[in-house]
C-alpha atoms as an extended CHARMM CRD file, in Angstrom:
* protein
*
       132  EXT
         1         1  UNK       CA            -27.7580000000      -69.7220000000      -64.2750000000  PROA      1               0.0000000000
         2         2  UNK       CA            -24.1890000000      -68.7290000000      -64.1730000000  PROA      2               0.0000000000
         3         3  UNK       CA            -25.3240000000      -64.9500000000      -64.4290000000  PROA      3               0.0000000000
         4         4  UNK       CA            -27.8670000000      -65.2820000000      -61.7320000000  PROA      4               0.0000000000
         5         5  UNK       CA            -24.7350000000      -66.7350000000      -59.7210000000  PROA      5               0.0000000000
         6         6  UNK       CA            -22.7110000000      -64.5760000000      -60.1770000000  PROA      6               0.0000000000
         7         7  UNK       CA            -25.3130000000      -61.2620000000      -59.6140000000  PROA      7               0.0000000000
         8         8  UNK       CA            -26.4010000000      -62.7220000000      -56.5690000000  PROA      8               0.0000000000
         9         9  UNK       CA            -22.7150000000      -62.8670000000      -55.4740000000  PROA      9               0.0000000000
        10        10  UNK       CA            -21.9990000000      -59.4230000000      -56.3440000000  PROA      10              0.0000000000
        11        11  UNK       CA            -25.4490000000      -58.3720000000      -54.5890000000  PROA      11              0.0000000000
        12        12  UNK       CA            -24.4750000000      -60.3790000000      -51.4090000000  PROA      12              0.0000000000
        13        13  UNK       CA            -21.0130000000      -58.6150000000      -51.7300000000  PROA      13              0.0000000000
        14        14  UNK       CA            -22.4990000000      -55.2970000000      -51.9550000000  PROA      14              0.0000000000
        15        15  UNK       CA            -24.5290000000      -55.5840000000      -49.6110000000  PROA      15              0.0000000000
        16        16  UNK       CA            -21.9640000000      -56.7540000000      -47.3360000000  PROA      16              0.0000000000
        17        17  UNK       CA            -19.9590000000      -53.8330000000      -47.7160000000  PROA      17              0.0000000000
        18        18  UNK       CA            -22.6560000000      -51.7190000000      -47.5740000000  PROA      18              0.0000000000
        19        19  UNK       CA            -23.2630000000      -53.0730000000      -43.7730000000  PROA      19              0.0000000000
        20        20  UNK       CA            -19.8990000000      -53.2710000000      -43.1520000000  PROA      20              0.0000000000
        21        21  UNK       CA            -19.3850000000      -49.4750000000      -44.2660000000  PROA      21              0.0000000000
        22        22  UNK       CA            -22.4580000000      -48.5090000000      -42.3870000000  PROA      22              0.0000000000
        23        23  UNK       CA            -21.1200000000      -50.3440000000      -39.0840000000  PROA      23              0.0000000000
        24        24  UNK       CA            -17.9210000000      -48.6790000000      -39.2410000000  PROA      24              0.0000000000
        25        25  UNK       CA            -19.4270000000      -45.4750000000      -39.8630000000  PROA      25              0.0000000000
        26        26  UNK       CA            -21.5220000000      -46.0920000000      -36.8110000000  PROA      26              0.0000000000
        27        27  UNK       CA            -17.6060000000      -47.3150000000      -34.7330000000  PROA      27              0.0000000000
        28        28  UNK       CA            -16.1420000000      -44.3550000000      -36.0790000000  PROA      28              0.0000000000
        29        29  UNK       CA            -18.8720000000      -41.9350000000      -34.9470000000  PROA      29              0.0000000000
        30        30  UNK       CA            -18.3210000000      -43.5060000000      -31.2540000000  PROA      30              0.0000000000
        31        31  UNK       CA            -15.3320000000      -43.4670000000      -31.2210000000  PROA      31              0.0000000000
        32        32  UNK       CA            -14.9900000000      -39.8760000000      -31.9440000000  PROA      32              0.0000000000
        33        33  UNK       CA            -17.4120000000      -39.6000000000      -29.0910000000  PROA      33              0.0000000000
        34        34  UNK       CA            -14.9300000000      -40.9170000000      -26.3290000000  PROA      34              0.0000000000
        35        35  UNK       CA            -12.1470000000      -39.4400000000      -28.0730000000  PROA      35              0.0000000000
        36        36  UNK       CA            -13.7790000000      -36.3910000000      -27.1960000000  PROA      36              0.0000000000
        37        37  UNK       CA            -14.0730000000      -37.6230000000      -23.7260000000  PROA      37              0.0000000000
        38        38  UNK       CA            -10.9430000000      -38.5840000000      -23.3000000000  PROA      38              0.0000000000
        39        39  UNK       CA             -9.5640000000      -35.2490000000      -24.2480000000  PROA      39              0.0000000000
        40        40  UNK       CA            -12.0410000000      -33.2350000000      -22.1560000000  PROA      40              0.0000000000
        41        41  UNK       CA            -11.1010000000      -35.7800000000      -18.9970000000  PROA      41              0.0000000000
        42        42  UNK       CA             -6.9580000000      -35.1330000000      -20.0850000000  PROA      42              0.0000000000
        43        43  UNK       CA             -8.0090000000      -31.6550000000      -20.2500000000  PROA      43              0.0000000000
        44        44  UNK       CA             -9.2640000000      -31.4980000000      -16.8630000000  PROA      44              0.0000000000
        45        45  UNK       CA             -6.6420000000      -33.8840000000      -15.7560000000  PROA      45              0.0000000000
        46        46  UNK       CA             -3.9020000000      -31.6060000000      -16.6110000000  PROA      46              0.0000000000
        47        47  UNK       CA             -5.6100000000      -28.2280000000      -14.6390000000  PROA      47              0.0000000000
        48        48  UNK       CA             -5.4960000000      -31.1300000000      -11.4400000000  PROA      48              0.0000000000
        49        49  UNK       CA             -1.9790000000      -31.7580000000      -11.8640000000  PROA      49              0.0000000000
        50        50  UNK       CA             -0.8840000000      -28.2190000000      -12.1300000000  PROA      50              0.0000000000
        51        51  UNK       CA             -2.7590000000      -27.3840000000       -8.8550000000  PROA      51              0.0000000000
        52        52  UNK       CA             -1.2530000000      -30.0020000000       -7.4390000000  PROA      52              0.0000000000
        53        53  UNK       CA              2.5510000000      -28.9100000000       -8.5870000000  PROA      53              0.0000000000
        54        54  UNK       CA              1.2940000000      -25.5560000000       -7.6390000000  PROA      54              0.0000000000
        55        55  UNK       CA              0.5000000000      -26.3540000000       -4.5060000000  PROA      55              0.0000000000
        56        56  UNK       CA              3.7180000000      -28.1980000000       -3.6500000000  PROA      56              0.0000000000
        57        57  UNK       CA              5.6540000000      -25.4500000000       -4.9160000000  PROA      57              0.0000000000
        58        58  UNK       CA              4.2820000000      -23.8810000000       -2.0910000000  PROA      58              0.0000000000
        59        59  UNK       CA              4.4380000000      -26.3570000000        0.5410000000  PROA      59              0.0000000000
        60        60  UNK       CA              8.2900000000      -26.3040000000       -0.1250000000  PROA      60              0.0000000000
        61        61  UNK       CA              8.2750000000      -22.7170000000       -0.1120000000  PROA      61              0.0000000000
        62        62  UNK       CA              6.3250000000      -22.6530000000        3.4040000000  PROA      62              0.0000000000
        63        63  UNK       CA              8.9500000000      -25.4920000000        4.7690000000  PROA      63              0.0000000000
        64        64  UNK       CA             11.5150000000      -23.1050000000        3.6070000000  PROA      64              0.0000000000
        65        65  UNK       CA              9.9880000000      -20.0320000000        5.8700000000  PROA      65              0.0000000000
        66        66  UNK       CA              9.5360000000      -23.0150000000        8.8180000000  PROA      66              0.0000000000
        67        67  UNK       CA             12.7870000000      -24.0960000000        8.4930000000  PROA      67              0.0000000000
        68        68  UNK       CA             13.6620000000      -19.9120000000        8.6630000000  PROA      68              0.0000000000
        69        69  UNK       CA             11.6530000000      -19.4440000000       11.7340000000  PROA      69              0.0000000000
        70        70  UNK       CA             12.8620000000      -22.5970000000       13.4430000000  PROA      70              0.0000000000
        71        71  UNK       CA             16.5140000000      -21.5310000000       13.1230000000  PROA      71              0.0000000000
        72        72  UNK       CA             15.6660000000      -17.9480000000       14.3640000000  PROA      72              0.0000000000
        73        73  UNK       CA             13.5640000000      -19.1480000000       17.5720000000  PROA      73              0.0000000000
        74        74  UNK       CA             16.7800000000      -19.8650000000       19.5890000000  PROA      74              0.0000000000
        75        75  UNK       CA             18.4070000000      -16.6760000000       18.8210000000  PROA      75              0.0000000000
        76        76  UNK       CA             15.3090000000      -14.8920000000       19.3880000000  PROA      76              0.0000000000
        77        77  UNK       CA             14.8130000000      -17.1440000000       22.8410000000  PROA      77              0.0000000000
        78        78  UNK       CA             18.4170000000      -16.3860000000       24.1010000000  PROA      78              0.0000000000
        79        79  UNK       CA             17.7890000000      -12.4480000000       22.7810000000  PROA      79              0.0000000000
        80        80  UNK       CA             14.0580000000      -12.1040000000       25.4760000000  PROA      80              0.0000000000
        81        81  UNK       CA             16.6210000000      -13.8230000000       28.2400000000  PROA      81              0.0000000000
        82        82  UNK       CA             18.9180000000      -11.1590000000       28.1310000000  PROA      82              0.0000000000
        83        83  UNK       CA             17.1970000000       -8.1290000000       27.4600000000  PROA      83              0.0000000000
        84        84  UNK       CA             14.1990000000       -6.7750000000       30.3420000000  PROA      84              0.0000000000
        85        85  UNK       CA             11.2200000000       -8.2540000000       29.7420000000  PROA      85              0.0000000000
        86        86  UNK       CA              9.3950000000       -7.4200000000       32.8910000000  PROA      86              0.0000000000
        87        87  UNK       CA              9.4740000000       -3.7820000000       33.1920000000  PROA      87              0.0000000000
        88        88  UNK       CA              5.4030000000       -3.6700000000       33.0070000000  PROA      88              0.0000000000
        89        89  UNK       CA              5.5600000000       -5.6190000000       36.0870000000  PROA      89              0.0000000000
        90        90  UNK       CA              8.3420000000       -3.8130000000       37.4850000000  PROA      90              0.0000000000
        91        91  UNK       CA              6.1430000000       -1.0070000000       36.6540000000  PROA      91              0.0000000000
        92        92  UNK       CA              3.7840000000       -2.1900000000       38.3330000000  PROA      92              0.0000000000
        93        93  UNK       CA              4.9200000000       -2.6580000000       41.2680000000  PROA      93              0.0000000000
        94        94  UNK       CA              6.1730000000        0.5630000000       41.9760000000  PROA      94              0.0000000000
        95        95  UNK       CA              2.7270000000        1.9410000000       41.3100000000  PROA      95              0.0000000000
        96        96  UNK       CA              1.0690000000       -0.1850000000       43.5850000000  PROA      96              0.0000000000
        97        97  UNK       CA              3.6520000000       -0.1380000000       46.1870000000  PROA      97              0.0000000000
        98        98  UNK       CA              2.8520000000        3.9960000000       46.2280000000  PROA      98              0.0000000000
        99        99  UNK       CA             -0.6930000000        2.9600000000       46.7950000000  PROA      99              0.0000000000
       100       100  UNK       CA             -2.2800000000        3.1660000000       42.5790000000  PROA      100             0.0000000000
       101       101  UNK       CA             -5.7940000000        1.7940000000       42.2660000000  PROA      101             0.0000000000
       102       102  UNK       CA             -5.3400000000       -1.6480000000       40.7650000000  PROA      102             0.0000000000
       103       103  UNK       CA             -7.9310000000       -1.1410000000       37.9440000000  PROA      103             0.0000000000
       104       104  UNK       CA             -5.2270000000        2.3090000000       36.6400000000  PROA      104             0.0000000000
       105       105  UNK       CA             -2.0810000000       -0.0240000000       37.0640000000  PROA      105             0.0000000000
       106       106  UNK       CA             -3.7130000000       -2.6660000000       34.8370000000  PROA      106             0.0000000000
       107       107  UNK       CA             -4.5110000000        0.3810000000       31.6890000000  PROA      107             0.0000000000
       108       108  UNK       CA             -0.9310000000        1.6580000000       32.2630000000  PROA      108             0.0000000000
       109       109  UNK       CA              1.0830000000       -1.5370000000       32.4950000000  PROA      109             0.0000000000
       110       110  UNK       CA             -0.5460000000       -3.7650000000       30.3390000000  PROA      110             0.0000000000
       111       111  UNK       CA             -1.1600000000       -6.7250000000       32.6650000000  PROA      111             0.0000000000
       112       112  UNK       CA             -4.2040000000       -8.6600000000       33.6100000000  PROA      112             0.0000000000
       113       113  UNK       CA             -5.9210000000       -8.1890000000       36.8310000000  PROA      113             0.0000000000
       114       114  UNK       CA             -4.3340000000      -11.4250000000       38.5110000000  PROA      114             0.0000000000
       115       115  UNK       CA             -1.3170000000      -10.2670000000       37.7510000000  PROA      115             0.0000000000
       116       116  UNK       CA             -2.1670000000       -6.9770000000       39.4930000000  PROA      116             0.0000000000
       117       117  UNK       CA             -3.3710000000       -8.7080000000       42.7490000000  PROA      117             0.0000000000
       118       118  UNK       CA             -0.5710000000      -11.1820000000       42.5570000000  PROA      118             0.0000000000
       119       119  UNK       CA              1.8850000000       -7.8980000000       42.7560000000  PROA      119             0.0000000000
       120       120  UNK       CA             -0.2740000000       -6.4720000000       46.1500000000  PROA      120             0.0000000000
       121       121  UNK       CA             -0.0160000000       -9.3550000000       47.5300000000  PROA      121             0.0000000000
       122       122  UNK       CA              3.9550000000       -9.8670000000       46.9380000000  PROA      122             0.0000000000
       123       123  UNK       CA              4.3270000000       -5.9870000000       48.0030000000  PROA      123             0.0000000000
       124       124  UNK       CA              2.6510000000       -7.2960000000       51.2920000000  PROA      124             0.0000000000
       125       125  UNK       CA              4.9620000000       -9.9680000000       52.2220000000  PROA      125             0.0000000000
       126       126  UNK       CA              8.2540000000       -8.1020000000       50.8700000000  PROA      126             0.0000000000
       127       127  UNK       CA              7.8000000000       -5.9980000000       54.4410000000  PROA      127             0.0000000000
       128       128  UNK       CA              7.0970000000       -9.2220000000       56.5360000000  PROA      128             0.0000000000
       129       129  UNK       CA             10.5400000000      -11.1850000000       54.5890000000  PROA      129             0.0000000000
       130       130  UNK       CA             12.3240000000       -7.9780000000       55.8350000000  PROA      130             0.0000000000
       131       131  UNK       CA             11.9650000000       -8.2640000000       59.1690000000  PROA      131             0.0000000000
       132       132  UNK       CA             12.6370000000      -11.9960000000       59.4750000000  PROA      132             0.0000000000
């Protein structure tokens, strides 16, 4: 009886390894399986994140060109207040004042049409201003 004891002892612990190999085969082999996962969602993680330090690369490099055109604007501000601006209107108004058609001062000047009309009608009351 001692050696039916002891073979169904070694059985039972054979066949306990034997499911205990086969479930950790069967962990292992899942395992694996989100390993891979994991590494395909790092993967993807990664190509995020360097679009995203990509893109603020970028942003600083557009604050930088801001930050340049903000600095500029008052020189360039002070530069339009000096120099003459108006001499399409000035223009303008010589061409009307010697009687142009208002549809040729617009082509040659470069001003809308209610800026033409607004020039007639100043030309008008220059001559009425003088006499006052």
């Amino acid at each position: 009886m001692t050696d039916a004891i002891l073979m169904q002892t070694v059985i039972g612990l054979f066949t306990a390894c034997f499911i205990f190999f086969v479930y950790s085969g069967v962990k292992i082999r899942t395992l694996n399986k989100k390993y891979k996962e994991i590494l395909l969602i790092n993967k993807s993680l990664q190509g995020d994140l360097s679009a995203i330090c990509a893109a603020v690369v970028n942003t600083g490099d557009d604050a930088d060109k801001l930050d340049t055109n903000i600095r500029v604007l008052p020189v360039n501000q002070s530069k339009q207040k000096t120099e003459p601006q108006n001499r399409s209107f000035s223009q303008a108004r010589v061409l009307l004042g010697n009687g142009a058609a208002i549809g040729d001062v617009i082509d040659n000047c470069g001003i809308s049409h209610g800026e033409a009309e607004l020039i007639v009608m100043m030309n008008k009351l220059e001559p009425q201003q003088a006499c006052n």
